[in-house]
DSSP file (Angstrom, degrees, kcal/mol; ACC not computed):
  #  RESIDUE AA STRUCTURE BP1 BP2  ACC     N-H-->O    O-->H-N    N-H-->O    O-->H-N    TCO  KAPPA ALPHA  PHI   PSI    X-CA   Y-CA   Z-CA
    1    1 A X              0   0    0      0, 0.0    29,-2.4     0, 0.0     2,-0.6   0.000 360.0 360.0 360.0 143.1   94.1  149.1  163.0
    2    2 A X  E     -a   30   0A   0     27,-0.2    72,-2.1    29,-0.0    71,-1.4  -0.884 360.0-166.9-101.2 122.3   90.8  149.0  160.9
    3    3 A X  E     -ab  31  74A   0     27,-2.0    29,-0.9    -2,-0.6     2,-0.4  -0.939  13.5-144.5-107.4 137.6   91.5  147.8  157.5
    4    4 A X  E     -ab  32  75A   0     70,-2.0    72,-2.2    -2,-0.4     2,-0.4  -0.954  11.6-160.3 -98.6 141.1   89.3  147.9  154.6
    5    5 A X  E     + b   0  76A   0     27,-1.1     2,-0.2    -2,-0.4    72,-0.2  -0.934  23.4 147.8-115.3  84.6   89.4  145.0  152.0
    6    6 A X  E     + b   0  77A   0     70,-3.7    72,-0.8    -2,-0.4     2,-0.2  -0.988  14.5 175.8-155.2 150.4   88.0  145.4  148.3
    7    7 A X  E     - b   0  78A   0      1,-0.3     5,-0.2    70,-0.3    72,-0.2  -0.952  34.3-116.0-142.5 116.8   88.4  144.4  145.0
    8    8 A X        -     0   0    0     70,-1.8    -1,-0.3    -2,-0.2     4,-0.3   0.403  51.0-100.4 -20.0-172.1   87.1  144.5  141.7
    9    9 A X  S >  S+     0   0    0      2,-0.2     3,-0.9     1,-0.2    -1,-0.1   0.795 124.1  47.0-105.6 -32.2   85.7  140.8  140.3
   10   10 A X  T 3  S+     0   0    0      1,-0.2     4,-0.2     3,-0.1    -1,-0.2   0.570 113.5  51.5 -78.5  13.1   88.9  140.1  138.3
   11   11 A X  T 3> S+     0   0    0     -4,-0.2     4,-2.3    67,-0.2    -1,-0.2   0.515  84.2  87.0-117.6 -14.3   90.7  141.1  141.2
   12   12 A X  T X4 S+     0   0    0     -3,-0.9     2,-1.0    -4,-0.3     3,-0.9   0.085  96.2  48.3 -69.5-151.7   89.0  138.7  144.5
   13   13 A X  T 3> S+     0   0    0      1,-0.3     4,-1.8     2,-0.1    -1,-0.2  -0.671 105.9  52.0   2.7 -68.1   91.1  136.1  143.8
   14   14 A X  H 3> S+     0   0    0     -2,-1.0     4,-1.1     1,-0.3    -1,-0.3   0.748 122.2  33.7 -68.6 -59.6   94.2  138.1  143.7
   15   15 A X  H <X S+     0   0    0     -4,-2.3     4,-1.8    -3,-0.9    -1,-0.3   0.683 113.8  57.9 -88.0 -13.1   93.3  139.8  147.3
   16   16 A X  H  > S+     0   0    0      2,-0.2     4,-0.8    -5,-0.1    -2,-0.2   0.766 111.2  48.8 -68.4 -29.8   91.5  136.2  148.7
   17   17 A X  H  X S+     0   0    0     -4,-1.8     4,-1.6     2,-0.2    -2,-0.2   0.843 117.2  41.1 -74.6 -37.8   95.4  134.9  147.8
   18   18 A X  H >X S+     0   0    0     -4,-1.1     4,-1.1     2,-0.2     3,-0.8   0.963 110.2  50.4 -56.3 -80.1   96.8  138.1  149.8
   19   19 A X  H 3< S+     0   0    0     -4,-1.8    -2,-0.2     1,-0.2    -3,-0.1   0.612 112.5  56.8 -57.5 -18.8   94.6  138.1  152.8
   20   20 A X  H >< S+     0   0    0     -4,-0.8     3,-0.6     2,-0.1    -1,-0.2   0.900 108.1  44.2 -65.8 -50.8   95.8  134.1  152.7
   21   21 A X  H << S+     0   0    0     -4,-1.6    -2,-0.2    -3,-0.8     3,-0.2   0.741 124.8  34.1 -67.4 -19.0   99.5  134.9  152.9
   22   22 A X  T 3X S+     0   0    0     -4,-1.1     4,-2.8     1,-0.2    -1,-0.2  -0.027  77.2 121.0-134.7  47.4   99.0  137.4  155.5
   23   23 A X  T <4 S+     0   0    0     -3,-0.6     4,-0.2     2,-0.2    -1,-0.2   0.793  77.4  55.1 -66.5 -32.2   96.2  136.0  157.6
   24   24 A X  T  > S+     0   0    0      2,-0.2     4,-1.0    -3,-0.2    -1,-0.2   0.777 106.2  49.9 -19.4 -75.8   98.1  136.0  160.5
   25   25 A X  T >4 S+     0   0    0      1,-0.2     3,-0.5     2,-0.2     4,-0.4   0.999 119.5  39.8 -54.2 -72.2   98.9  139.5  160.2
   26   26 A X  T 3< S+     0   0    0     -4,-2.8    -2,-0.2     1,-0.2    -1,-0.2   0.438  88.0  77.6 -34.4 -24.1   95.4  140.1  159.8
   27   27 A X  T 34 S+     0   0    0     -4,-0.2    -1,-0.2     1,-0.2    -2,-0.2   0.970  94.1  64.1 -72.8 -65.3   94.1  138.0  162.1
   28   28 A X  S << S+     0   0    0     -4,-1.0    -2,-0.2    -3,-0.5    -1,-0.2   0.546  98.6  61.3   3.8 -38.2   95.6  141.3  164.4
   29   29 A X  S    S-     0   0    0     -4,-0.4     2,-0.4   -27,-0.0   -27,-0.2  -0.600  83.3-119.4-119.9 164.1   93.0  143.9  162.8
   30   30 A X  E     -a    2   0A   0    -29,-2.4   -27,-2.0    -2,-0.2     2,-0.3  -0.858  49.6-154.8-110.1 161.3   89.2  144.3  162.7
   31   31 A X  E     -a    3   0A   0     -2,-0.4    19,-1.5    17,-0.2     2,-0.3  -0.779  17.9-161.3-133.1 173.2   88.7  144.2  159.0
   32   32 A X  E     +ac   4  50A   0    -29,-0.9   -27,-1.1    -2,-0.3    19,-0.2  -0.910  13.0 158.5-142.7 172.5   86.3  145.4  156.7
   33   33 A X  E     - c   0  51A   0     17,-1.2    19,-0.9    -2,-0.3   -27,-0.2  -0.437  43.7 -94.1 158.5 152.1   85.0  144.7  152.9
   34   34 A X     >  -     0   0    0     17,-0.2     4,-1.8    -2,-0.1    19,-0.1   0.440  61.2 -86.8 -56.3-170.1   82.4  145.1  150.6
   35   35 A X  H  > S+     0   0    0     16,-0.2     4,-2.5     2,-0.2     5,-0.3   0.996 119.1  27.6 -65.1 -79.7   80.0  142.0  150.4
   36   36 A X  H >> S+     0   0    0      1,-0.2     4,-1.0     2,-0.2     3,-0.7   0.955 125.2  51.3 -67.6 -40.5   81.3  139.4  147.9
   37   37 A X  H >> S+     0   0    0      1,-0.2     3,-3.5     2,-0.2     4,-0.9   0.905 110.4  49.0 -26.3 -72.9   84.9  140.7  148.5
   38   38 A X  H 3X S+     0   0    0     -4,-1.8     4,-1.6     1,-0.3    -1,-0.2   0.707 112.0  49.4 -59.4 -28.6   84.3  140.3  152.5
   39   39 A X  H <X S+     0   0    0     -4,-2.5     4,-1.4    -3,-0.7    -1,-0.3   0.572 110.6  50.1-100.3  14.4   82.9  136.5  152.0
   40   40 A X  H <X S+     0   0    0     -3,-3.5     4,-2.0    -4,-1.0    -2,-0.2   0.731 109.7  51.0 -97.0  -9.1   86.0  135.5  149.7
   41   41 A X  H  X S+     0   0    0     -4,-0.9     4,-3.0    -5,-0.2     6,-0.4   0.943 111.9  46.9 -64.2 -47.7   88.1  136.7  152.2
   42   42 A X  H >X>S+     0   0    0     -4,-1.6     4,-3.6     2,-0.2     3,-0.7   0.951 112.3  54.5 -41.8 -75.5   86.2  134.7  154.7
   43   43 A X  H 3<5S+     0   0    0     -4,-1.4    -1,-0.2     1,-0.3    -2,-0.2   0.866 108.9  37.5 -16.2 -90.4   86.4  132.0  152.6
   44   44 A X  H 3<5S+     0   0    0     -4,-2.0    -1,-0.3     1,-0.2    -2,-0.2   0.705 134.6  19.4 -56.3 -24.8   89.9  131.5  151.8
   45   45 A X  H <<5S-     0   0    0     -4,-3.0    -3,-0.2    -3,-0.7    -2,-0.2   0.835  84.5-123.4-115.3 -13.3   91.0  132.4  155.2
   46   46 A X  T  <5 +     0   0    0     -4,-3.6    -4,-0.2     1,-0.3    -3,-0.1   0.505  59.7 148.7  79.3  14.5   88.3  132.2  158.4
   47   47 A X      < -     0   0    0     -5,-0.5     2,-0.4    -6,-0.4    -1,-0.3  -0.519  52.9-123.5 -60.6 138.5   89.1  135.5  159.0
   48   48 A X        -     0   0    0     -2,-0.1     2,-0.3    -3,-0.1   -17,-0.2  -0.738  35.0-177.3 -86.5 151.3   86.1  137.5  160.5
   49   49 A X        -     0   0    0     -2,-0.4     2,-0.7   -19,-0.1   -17,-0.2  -0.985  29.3-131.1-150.3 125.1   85.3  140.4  158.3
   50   50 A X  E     -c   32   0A   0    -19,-1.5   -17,-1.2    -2,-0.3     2,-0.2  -0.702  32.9-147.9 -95.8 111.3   82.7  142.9  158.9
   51   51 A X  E     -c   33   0A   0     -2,-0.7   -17,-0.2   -19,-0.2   -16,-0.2  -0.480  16.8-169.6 -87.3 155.1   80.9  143.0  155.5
   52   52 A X        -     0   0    0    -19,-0.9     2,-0.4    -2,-0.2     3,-0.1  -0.180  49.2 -79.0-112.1-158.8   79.0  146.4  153.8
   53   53 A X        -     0   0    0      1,-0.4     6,-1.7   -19,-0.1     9,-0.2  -0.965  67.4 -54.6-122.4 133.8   76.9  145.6  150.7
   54   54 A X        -     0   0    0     -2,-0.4    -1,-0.4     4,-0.2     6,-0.1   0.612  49.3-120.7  23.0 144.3   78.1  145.0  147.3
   55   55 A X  S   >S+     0   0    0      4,-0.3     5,-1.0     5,-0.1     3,-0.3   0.995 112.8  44.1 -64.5 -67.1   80.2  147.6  145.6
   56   56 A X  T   5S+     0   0    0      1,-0.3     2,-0.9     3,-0.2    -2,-0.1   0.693 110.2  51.1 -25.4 -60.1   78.1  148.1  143.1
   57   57 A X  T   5S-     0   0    0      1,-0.0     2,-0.9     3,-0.0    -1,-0.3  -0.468 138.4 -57.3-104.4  43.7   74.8  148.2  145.1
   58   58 A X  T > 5S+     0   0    0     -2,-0.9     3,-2.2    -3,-0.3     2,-1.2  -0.679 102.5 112.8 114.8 -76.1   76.2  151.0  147.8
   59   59 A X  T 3>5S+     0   0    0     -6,-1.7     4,-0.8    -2,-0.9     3,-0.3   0.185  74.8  53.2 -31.0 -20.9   79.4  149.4  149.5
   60   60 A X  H >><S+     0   0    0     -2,-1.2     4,-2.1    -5,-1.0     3,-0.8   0.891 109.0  48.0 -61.1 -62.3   81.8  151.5  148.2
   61   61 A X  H <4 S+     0   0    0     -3,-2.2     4,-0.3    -6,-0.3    -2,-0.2   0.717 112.0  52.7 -43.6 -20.9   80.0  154.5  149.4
   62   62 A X  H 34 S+     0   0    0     -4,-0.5     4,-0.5    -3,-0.3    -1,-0.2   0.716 108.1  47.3-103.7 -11.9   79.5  152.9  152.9
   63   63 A X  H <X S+     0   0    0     -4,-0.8     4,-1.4    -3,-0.8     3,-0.4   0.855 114.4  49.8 -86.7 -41.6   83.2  152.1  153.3
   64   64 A X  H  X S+     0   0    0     -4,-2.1     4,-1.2     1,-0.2    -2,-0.2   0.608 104.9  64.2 -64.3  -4.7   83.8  156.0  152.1
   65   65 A X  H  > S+     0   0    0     -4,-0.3     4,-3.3     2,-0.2     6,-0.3   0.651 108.6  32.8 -99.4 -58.4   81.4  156.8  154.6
   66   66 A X  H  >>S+     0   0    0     -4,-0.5     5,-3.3    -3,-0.4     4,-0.7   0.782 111.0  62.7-105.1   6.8   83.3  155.6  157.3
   67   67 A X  H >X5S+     0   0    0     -4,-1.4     3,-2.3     4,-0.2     4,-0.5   0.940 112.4  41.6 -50.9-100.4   86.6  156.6  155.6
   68   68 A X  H 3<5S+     0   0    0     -4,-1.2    -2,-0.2     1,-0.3    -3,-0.2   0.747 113.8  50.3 -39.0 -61.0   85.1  160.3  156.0
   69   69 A X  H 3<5S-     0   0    0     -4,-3.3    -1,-0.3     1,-0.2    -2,-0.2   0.764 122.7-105.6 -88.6 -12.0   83.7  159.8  159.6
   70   70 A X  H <<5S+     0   0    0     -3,-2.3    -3,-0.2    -4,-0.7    -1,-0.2   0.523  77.0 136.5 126.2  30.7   87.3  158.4  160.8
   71   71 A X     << +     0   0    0     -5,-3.3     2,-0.3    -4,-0.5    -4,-0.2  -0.037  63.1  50.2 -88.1  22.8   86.2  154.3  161.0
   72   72 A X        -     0   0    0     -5,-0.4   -69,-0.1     1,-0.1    -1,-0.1  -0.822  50.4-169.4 180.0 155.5   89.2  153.2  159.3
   73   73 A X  S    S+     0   0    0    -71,-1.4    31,-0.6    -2,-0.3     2,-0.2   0.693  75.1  20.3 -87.6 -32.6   92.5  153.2  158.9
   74   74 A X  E     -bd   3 104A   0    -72,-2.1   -70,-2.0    29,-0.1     2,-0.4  -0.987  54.2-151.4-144.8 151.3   93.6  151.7  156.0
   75   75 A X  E     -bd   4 105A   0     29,-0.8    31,-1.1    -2,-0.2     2,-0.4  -0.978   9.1-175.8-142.3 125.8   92.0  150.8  152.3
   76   76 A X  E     +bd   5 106A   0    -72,-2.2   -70,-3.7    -2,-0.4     2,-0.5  -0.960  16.4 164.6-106.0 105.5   93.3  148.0  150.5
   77   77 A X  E     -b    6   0A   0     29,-1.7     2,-0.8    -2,-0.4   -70,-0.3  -0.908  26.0-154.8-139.7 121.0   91.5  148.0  147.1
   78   78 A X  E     -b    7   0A   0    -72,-0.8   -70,-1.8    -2,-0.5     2,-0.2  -0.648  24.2-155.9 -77.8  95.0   92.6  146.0  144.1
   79   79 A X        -     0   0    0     -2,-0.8     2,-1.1    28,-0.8    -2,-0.0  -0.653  23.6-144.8 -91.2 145.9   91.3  147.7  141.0
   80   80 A X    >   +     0   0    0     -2,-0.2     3,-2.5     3,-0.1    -1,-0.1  -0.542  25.3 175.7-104.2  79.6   90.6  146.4  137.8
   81   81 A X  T 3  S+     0   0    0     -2,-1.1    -1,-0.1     1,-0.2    -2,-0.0   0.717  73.4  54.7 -70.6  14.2   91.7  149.6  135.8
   82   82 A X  T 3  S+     0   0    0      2,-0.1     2,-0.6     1,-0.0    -1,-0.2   0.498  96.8  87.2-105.0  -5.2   91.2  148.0  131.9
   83   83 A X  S <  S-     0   0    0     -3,-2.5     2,-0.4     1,-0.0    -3,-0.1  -0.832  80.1-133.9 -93.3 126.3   87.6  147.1  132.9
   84   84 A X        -     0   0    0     -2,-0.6     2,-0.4     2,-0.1    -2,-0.1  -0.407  26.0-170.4 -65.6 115.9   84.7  149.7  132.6
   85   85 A X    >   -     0   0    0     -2,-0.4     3,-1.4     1,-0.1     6,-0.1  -0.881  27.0-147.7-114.2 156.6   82.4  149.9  135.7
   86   86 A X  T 3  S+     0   0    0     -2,-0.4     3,-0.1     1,-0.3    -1,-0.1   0.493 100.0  56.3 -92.0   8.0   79.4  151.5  136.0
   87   87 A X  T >   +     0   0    0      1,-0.1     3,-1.1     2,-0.1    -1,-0.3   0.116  69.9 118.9-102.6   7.0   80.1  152.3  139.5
   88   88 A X  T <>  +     0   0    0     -3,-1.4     4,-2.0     1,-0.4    -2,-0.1   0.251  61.5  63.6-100.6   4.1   83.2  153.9  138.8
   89   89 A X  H 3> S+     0   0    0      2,-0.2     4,-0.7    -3,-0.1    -1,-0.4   0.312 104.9  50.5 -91.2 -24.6   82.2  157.4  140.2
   90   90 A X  H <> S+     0   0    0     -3,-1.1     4,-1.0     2,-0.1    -2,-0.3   0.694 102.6  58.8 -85.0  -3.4   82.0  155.7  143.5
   91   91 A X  H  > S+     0   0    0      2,-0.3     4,-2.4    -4,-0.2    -2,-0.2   0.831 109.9  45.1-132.7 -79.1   85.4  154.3  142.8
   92   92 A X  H  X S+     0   0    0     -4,-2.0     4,-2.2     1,-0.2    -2,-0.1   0.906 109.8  52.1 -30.8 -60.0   86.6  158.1  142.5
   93   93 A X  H  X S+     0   0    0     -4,-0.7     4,-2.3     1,-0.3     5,-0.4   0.900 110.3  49.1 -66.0 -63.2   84.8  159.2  145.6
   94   94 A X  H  X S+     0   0    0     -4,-1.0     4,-0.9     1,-0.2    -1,-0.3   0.871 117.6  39.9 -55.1 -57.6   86.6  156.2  147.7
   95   95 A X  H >X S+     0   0    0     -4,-2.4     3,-1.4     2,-0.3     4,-1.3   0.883 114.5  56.1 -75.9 -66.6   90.3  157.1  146.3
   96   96 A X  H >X S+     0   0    0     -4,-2.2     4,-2.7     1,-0.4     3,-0.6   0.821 113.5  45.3 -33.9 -70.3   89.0  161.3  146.8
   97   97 A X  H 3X S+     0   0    0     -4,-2.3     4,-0.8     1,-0.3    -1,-0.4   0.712 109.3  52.1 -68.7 -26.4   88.3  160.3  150.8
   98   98 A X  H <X>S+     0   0    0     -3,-1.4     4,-6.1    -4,-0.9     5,-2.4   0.974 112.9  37.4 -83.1 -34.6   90.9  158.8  151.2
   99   99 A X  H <<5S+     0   0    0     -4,-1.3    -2,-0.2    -3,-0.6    -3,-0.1   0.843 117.2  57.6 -47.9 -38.6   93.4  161.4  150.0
  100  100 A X  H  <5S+     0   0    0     -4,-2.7    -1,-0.2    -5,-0.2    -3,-0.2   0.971 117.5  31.3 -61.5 -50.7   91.1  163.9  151.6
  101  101 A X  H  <5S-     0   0    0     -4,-0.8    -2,-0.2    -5,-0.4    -1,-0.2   0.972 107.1-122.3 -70.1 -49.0   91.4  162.2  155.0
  102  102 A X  T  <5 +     0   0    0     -4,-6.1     2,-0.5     1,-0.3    -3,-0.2   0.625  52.8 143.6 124.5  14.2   94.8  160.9  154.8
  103  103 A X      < -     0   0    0     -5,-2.4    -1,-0.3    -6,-0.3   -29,-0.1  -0.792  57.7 -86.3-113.8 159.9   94.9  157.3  155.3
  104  104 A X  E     -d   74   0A   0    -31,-0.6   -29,-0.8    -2,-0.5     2,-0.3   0.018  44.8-164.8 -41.3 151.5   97.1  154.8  153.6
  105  105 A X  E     -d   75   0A   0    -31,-0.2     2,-0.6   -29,-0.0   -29,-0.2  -0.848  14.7-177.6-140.1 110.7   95.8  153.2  149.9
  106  106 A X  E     +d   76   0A   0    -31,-1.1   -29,-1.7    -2,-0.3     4,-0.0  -0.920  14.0 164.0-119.1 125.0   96.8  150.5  148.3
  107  107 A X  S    S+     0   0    0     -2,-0.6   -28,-0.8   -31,-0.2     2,-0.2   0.194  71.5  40.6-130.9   8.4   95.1  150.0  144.9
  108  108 A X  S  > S-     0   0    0      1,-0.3     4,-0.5   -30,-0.1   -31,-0.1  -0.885  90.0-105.7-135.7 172.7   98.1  147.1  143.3
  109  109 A X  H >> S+     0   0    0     -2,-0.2     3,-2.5     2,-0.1     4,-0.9   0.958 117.5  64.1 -67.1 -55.5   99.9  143.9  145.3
  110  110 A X  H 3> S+     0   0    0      1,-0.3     4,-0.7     2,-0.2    -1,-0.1   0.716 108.4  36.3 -38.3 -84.8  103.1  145.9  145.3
  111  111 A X  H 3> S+     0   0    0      1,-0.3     4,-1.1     2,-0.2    -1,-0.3   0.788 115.9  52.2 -67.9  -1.6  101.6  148.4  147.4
  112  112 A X  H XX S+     0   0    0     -3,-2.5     4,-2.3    -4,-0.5     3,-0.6   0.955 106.8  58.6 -61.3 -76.6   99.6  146.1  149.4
  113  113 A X  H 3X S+     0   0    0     -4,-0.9     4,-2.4     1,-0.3    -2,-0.2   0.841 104.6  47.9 -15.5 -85.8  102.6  144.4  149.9
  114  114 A X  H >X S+     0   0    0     -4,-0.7     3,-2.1     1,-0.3     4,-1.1   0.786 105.3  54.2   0.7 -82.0  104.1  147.3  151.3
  115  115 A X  H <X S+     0   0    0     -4,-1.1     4,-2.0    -3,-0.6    -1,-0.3   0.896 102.4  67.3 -60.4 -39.1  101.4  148.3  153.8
  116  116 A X  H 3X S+     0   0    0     -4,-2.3     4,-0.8    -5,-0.2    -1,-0.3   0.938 104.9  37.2 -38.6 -47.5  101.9  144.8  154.9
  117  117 A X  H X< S+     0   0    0     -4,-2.4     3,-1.1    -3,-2.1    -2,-0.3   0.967 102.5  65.8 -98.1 -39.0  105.3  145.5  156.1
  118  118 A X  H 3< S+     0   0    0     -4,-1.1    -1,-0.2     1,-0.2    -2,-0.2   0.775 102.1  57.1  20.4 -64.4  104.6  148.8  157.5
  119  119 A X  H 3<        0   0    0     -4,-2.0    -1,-0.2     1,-0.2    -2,-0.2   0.701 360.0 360.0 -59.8 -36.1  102.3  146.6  160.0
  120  120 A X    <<        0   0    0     -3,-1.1    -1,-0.2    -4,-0.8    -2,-0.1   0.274 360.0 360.0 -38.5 360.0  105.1  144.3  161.2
């Protein structure tokens, strides 16, 4: 399965702490995530993670990009929804493609969680 990996900035932690507990699981998958996401994932676990470029600065379009063209399977993205982003019309557009297409979303832990076990 091709997963994609992203999170807001109050939210890396929260998914570096996630991709830790289920590294294993993960280890399993080709993965994906935006730039600073993809090197805290790295970080915290040694998972390889094929990184896009900032959210802000395009990644989020380039992971909907391969959302749309059928380069992944699953979107785990931890949103920070009480913070304004100015990117947050790319934000839509990821959630929109995914609905459009059809693939799993998990946008809290609970449903992270979830997709987690789904994979077992």
């Amino acid at each position: 399965m091709r997963i994609a990996l992203v999170a807001h900035d109050r939210k890396k932690d929260e998914l570096s702490a996630f991709a830790k507990r289920h590294a294993l699981l993960l280890a399993k998958h080709a993965l994906s995530a935006t730039g600073n996401t993809g090197t805290a994932i790295t970080k915290a676990t040694g998972l390889p993670v094929h990184r896009y470029l900032s959210g802000p600065l395009g990644g989020d379009q380039q992971i909907g990009s391969a959302i749309a063209t059928g380069e992944l399977d699953m979107l785990i993205f931890l949103r920070d929804p009480l913070t304004a982003h100015p990117h947050e019309p790319d934000v839509t557009a990821l959630l929109r493609l995914s609905d459009v297409v059809g693939i799993p979303i998990a946008t809290n832990l609970a449903t992270a969680e979830a997709l987690m076990a789904l994979l077992k």
